[in-house]
N, C-alpha and C positions, 0 to 999 in steps of 0.2 A: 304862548309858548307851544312848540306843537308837543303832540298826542307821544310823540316817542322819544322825547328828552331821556336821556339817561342820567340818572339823578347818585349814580355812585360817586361820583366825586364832588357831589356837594356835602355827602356825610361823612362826618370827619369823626373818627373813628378811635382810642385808640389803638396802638401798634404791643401787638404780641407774638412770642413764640408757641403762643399754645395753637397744636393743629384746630382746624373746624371739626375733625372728628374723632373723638377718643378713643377709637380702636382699643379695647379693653384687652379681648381677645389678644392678640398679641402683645400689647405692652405688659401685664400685669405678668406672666411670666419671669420678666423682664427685674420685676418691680421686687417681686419677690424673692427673686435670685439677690438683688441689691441689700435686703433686708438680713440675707441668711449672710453675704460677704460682711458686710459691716458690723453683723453679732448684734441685731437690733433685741433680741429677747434677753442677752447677759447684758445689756446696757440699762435695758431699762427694768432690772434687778439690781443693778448698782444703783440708780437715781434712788429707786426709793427702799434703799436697805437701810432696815431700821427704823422703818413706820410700820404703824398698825398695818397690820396683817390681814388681807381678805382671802380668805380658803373658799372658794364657792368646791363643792362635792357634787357632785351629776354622778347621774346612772349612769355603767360606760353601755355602750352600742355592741350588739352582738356582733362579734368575727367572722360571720358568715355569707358574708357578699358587696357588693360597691352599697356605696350609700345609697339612700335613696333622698326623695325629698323633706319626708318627715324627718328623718334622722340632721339633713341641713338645718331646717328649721329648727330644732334643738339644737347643735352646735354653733348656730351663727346668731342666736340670743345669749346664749350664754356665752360668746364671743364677746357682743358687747357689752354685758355685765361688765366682763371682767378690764376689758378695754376703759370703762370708764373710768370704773373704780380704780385704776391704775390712773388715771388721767389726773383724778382728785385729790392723789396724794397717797394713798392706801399703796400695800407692798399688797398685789393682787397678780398671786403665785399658784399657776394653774398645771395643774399633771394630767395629762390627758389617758385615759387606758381603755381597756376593752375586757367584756367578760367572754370568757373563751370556752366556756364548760355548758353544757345539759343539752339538752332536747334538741333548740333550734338548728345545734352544727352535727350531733350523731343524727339528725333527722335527713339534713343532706348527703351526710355519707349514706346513708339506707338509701335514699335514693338514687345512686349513684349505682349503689347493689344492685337494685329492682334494675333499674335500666339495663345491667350487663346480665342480667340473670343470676346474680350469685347468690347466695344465701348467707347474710349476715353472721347467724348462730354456728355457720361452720368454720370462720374465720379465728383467730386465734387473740384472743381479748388482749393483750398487746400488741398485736397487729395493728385491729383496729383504732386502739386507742394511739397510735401513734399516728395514721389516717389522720383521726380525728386533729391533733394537734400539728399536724402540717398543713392540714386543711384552713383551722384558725391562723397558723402561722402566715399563710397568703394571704388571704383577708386581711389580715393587722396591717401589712405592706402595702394592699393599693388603698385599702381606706386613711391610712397615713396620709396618703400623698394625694389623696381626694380632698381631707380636710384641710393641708397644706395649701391645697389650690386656693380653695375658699378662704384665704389670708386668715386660716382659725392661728390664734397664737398661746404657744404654750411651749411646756418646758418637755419637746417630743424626743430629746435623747434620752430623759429617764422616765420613760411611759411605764406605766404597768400593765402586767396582764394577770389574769385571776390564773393561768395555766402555768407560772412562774413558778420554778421551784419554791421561791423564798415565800411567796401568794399560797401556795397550794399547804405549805409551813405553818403560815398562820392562820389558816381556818382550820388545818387540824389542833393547834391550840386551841382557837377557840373554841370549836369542842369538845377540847378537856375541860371547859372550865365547867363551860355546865355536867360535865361528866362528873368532875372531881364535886362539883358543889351535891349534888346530887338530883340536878332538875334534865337531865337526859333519861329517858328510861325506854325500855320497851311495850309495846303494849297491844294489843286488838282494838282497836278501833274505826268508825267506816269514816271512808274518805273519797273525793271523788276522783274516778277512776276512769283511764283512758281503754276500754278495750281494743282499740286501734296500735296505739303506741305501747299497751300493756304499763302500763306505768303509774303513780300518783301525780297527779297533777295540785299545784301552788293556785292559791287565787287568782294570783296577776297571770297566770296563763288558761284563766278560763274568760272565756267569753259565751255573752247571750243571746242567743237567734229565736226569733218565732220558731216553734215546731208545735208540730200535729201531732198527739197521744191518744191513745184509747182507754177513754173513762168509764169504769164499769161499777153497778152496785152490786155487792155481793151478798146473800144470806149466809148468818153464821147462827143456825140453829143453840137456842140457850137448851144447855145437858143439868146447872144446874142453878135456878135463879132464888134469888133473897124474896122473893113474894109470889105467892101462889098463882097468883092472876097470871104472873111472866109463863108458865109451867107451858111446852108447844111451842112459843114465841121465837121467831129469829131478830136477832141486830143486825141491821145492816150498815156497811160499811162503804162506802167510797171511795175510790184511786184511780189516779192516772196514770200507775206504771203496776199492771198487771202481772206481770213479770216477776214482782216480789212477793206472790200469793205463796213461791211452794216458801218461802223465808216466813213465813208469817207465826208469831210465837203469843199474840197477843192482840186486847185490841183496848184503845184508849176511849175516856170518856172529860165529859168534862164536868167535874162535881158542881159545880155551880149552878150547869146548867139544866134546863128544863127537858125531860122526854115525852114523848106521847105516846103511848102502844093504840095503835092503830090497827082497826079491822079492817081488811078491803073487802069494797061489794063491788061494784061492775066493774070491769077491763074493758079497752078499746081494744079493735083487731088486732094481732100482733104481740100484744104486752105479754114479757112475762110473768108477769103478778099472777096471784092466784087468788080469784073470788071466795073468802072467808077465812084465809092465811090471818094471822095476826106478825105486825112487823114494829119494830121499836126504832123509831127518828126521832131529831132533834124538833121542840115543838116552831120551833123559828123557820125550819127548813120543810115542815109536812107539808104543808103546799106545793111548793117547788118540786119536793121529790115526786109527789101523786104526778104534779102534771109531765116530767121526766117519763116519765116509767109507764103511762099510760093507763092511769088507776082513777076512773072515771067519778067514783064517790066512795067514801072512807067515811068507817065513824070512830071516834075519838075514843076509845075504852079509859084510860087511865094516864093520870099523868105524875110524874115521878121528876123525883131533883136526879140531880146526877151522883152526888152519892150514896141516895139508896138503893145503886146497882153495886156498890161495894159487895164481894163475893161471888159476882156472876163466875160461873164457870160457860163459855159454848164451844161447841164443835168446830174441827177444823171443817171444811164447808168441801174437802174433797177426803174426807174422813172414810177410811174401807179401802185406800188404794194407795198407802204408804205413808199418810200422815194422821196415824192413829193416838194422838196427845189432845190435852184439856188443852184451850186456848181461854186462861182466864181475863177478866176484866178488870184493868186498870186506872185511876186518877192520872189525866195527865194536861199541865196546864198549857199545852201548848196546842191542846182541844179549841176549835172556834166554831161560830154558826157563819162563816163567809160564803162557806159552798157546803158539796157533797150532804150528808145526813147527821154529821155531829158527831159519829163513832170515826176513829183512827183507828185503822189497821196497822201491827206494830210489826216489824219485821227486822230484828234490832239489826241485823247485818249489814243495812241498806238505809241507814238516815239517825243521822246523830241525834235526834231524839228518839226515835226508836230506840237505840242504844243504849241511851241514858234510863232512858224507863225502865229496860232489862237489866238494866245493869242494878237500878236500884230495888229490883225484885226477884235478880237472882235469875233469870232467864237465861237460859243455851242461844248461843249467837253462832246460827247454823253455817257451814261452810258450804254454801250453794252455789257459787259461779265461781269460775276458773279467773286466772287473767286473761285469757282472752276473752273472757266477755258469753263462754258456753256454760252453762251447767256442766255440774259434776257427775262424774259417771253413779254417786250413789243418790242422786236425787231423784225420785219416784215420778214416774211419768213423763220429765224431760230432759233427761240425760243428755249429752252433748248438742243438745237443743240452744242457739246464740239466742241472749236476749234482744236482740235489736229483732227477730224474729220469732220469738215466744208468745208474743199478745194472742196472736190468732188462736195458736193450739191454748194457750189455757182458757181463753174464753171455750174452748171449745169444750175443754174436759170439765169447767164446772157447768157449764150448757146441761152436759150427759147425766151429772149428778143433781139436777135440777136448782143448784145454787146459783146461776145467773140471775139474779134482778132486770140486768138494761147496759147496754153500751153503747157508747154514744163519741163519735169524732171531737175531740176537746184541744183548743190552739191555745198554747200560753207560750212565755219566754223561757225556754230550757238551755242548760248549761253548755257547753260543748268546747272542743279543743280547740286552740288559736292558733293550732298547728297543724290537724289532721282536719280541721272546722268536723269532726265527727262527735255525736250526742256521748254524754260522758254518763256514769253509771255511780252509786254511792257502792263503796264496796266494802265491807270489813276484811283488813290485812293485817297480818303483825308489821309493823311499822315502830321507828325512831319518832319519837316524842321529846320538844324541851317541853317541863310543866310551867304553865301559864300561871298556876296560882302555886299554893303550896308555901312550905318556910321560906324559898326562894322571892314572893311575894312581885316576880315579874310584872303581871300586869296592874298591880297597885302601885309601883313604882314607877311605871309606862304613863299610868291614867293621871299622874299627879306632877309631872314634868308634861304631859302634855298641859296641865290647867297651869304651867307657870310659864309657857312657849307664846312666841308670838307668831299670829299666824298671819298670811296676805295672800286672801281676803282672810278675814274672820272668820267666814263662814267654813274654812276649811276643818277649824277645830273641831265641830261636831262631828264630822262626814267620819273623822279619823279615832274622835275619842268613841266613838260606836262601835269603829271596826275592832278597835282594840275590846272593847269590853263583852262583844260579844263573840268574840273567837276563841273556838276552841283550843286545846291543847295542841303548837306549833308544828307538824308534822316537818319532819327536815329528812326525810329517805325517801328515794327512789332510783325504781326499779329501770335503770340503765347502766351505760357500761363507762360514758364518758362522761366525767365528773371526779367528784374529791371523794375515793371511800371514805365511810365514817371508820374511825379505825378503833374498833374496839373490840377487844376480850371478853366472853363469856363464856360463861360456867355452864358444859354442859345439864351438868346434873339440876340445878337451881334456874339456870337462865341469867342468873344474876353478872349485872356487868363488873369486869374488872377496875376498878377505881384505884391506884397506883400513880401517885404523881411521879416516881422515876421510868418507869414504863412509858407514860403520855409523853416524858423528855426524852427518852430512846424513839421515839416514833416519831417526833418533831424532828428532832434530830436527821432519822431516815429521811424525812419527804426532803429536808432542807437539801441533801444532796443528791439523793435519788429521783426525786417527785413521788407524786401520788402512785407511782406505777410501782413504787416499794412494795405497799400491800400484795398490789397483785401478784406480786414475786413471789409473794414469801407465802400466798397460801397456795399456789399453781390456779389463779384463779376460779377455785372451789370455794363456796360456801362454808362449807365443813372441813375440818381438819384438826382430828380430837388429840390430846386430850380439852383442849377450848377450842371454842365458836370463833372464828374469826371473821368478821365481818367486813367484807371489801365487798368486790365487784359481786353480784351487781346491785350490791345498797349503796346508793352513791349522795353524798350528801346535796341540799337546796343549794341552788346559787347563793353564796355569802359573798357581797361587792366588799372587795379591799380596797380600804377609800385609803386616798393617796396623802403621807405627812399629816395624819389624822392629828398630831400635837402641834400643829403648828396655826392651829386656829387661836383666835382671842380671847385668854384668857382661859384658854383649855376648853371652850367650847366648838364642837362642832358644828359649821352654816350647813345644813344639808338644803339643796333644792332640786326638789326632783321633781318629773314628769308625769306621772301618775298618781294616783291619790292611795289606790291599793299597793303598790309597791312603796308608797313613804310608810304607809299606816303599820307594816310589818317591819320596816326597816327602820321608825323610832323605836320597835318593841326591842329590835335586834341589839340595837346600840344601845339602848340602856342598860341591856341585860349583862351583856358583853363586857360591856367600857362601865358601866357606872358613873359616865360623865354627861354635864351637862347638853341638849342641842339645842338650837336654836333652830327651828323647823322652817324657812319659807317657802310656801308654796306659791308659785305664781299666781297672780290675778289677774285678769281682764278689766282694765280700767282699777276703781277701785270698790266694784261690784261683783255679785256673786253669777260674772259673766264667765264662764270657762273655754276649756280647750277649745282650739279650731283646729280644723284638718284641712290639708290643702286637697282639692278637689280636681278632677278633668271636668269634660265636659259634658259627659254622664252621672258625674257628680258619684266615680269612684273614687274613694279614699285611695291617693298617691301611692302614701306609704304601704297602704295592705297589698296596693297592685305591685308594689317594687320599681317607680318610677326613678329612674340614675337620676342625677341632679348632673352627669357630666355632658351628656346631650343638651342642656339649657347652659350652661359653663361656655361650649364652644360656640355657638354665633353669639352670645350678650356677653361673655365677662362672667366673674363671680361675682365683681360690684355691683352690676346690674341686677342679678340676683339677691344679691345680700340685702338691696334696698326692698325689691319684693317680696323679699319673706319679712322684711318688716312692717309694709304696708296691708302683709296679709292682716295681721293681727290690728287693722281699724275696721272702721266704718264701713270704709269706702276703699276695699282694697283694688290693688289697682292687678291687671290681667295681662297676663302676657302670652305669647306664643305655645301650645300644647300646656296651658293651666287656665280651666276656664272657669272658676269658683270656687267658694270654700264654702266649709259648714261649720257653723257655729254649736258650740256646747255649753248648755247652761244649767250646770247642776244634773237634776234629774226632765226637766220640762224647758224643749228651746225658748228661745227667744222671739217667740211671731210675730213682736212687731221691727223688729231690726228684719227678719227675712221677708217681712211684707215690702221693707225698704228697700232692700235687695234687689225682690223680683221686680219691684216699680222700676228699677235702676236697669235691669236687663243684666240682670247678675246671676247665674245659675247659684243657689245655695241650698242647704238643708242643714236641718238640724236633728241633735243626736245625743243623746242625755249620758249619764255615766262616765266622763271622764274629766277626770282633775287638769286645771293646768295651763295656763297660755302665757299671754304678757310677760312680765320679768318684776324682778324685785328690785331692779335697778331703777323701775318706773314709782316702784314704790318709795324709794329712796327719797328721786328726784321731787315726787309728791306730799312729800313728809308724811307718809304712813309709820313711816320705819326709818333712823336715824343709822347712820352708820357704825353707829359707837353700839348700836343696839345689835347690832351685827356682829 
């Protein structure tokens, strides 16, 4: 037969209408138009009306820009939850919404300022805040119709928005309730602190970067010590934020532990030690510090437990130039021999154990930084001095008083804003508190629903029964303008808040027909306006998500599944507190191990989502089907790569997964891995696994 037979008509085929090529891109337009003509969402709430009920609850998506790809990848897994669970027979009734309030959308409008040259603070706080909610209001519009694209299905005529009169209604109830119960109060306490954005910043809105601090050892000459021997002697102390020395009210120890009073004899060139000084370290950490510090040989004089330093009085270490007080010595268990020299410098203003310690010895909790992040003009030697630049000048001024030890470049993981990415600061503020413990008994009720929840993975429980149990008192204010004021009454005389369950239903009442911009009316957006306190703009309450037909889950419980592990861990605390009802927590898993979030990646292996990659540039030449199948192949093995996405990164817990990225790279897969975040797969896979029963749901 020759070489160029043409063999298409020996194969015999069959015959169809379907083209050879799907063209997504235009048909699916097409398809969806079809779906909205025919009322495919009210039909398939007829089929299964009056079957068990699946509520899945998601975190809505902020109003402030097109989606990006992470935000896909969260909607189009929870698309197919809910797609299946509809499939199986379950009445899976989904309301899609958006949170429309805090930081991420006043931060765009600021920016919008900055760019024209305006100056935000001159603008008229209902201006703005009108800005702000027309700003969400676009956003809500094309991200609609972004999600729409991606065949997400839901019940999008009665969406919610947290900016909704009747939204904005019921979160100022629900801060009556803790108002009227009596677990809202006010109080001083530190918290961390944006000097950038000037505001309190939430957990879920900090994130952790390498940074570089200056780690210094300080002398705090003893003025009055429990044992003769001590008489001359300085404590020294240890910090990586120099900056809280003028704050400094105290210093901790740890009674358990062991000290040395140490004599130095020789210095290396340079050291500031002083040959014959006597100095007081933890006995775990003298070595380390000698060789720190450059203290060539030391003899050991005396060694002491850590509570017979109980009564130390010593000097503040810049004592003669504005901080002329005792700085006595304290038991405090949250003392270790990990680093530094075993003494805690206490500075209650700036770290909630500091605070605690003061608080439970009655210590002054000094007012030393401003909100921007400068000293106060009555702070002694650095007065409108910013702390992101203060390290140098106080090393410099205890240098001059010969209290420098050693300073030395020190890299760890410190806090910073997920919005300015700028280093954040503990800052003591009068601030809105719900109480965590108390008659109220929040978080014993929180700890004991989560040990009755079921989790997916397992492993989620701990991550979440930890965060609850060791968080402090709920901070719910901050300091912006766009937000839900907290709406309460207080006494100037007392401080004490107004507690009034008809008062709280006149104010509900207001927002329900006014909105939140009631308050501002009615104080002329001032602080003040006696004869009571009225607090609105700019104490503006935390995001509270209005989760959508909250009573319509099974059996009175609510399925929350959300994306983050720190945002669930506060929002069981929320909904317990709140609702008094039962939840049922699932948190996604990776397979059915303690494999977590994945982020979709370029090809420098920047997270998508943080860059703000559209997901409608990949929409137009493949489809949204094309896509919707890639964001579910992200989440195996062996995901598969497409045009302008060239890997993902893996999260596993707190330590990746190296031998899946070892896999990876053998495959010629760019990947990385990235500990800290809750979250992947679906509970659908759980389901389908027999993790987790649907009746269980």
């Amino acid at each position: 037969m020759s070489q160029n037979s043409d063999y298409r008509d020996t194969v015999f085929l069959p015959q169809t209408s379907f083209p050879m090529r799907a063209d997504l891109p235009r048909k699916e337009p097409h398809i969806l138009a079809q779906w909205e003509e025919m009322q495919l969402w009210e039909r398939m709430r007829a089929e299964n009306r009056g079957a068990r009920k699946f509520i899945l609850h998601d975190g809505p998506p902020y109003a402030n820009g097109p989606i990006h790809i992470g935000t896909a990848l969260n909607k189009v897994l929870k698309d197919i939850i809910n797609r299946s669970r509809q499939m199986s027979g379950l009445d899976a009734y989904y309301v899609p919404g958006w949170d429309c309030h805090g930081l991420p959308i006043e931060w765009k409008i600021e920016e919008e300022y900055r760019a024209a040259g305006r100056d935000k603070d001159s603008v008229p706080v209902l201006k703005f805040r009108a800005e702000c909610r027309a700003y969400a209001e676009h956003w809500m519009k094309v991200q609609e119709k972004e999600f729409r694209r991606l065949g997400v299905a839901g019940d999008w005529a009665h969406r919610y928005a947290t900016m909704d009169f009747s939204a904005e209604a019921a979160i100022a109830a629900e801060i009556g309730k803790f108002l009227l119960n009596g677990a809202l109060y006010r109080g001083l306490q530190p918290v961390l602190w944006s000097p950038v954005e000037k505001t309190a910043l939430a957990e879920a809105e900090v994130e952790y970067y390498e940074h570089t601090s200056t780690a210094i050892w300080v002398r705090f000459p003893l003025q009055k010590a429990p044992k003769p021997e001590l008489a001359g002697a300085a404590v020294v102390i240890w910090t990586t934020t120099p900056w809280t020395i003028p704050g400094n009210r105290a210093i901790a120890y740890g009674p358990d532990l062991d000290y040395a009073l140490i004599r130095v004899g020789s210095v290396s060139e340079g050291s500031l030690a002083r040959p014959g000084e006597a100095l007081l370290v933890a006995v775990a950490l003298q070595e380390s510090f000698a060789a720190a510090l450059g203290i060539a040989n030391y003899t050991q004089e005396q060694v002491y437990r850590g509570e017979d330093l109980a009564g130390a009085i010593a000097a503040h270490p810049l004592r003669g130039h504005g901080y002329d007080f005792p700085v006595p010595l304290y038991p405090g268990d949250f003392v270790t021999t990990e680093a530094g020299t075993g003494f805690v410098h206490v500075a209650p203003g700036h770290g909630d154990d500091d605070f605690i310690l003061g608080r439970a010895h009655g210590l002054e909790v000094p007012d030393t930084v401003g909100d921007d992040g400068t000293f106060n003009a009555w702070v002694p030697l650095f007065a409108g001095l910013h702390v992101y630049k203060a390290d140098p000048r106080v090393c410099e001024e205890l240098q001059k008083v010969d209290a420098l030890l050693g300073r030395q470049a020190f890299v760890h993981s410190y806090p910073h804003s997920w919005r300015s990415k700028a280093p954040l600061i503990f800052r003591a503020t009068p601030q809105w508190f719900i109480r965590m413990d108390g008659p109220q008994q929040i978080r014993a009720k929180a700890l004991n629903e989560i040990a009755k929840t079921h989790f997916v993975p397992e492993a989620g429980r701990n991550r979440i029964a930890g965060m609850i149990a060791a968080r402090p008192d709920w901070c719910i204010s901050r300091q912006r303008v766009w937000g839900v004021p907290i709406p309460v009454f207080v006494e100037r005389a007392t401080g004490e808040p107004l507690r009034d369950p008809a008062v709280l239903e006149r104010i509900v009442a207001a927002f329900a027909a006014e909105g939140a911009d009631a308050v501002v009316v009615a104080t002329g957006a001032r602080p003040y306006r006696p004869p009571l306190e009225v607090l609105g703009e700019p104490w503006v309450a935390d995001a509270w998500e209005v989760l959508a037909h909250p009573d319509a889950s099974p059996r009175g419980r609510l399925v929350v599944v959300d994306w983050r592990g720190d945002w669930v861990g506060v929002g069981v605390a929320r909904l317990l507190a709140a609702a008094g009802r039962k939840v049922t927590l699932a948190v996604r898993g990776y397979h059915a191990a303690d494999r977590l979030q994945q982020y979709v990646r370029d090809a420098q292996l920047a997270a998508l989502h943080q860059a703000g990659v559209a997901v409608e540039p990949l929409v137009r030449p493949y489809g949204a089907d094309d896509d919707t199948v890639y964001l579910q192949h992200v989440l195996t093995d062996e995901p598969v790569l497409v045009e302008g996405v060239a890997g993902v990164v893996l999260a596993c817990g707190h330590e990746p997964d190296t031998a899946l990225l070892d896999e990876l790279h053998a495959a010629g897969v760019p990947a990385a891995g990235i500990g800290d975040c809750l979250a992947p797969r679906s509970v659908e896979e759980a389901v389908l696994e027999g993790l987790v029963t649907a009746s269980e749901l």
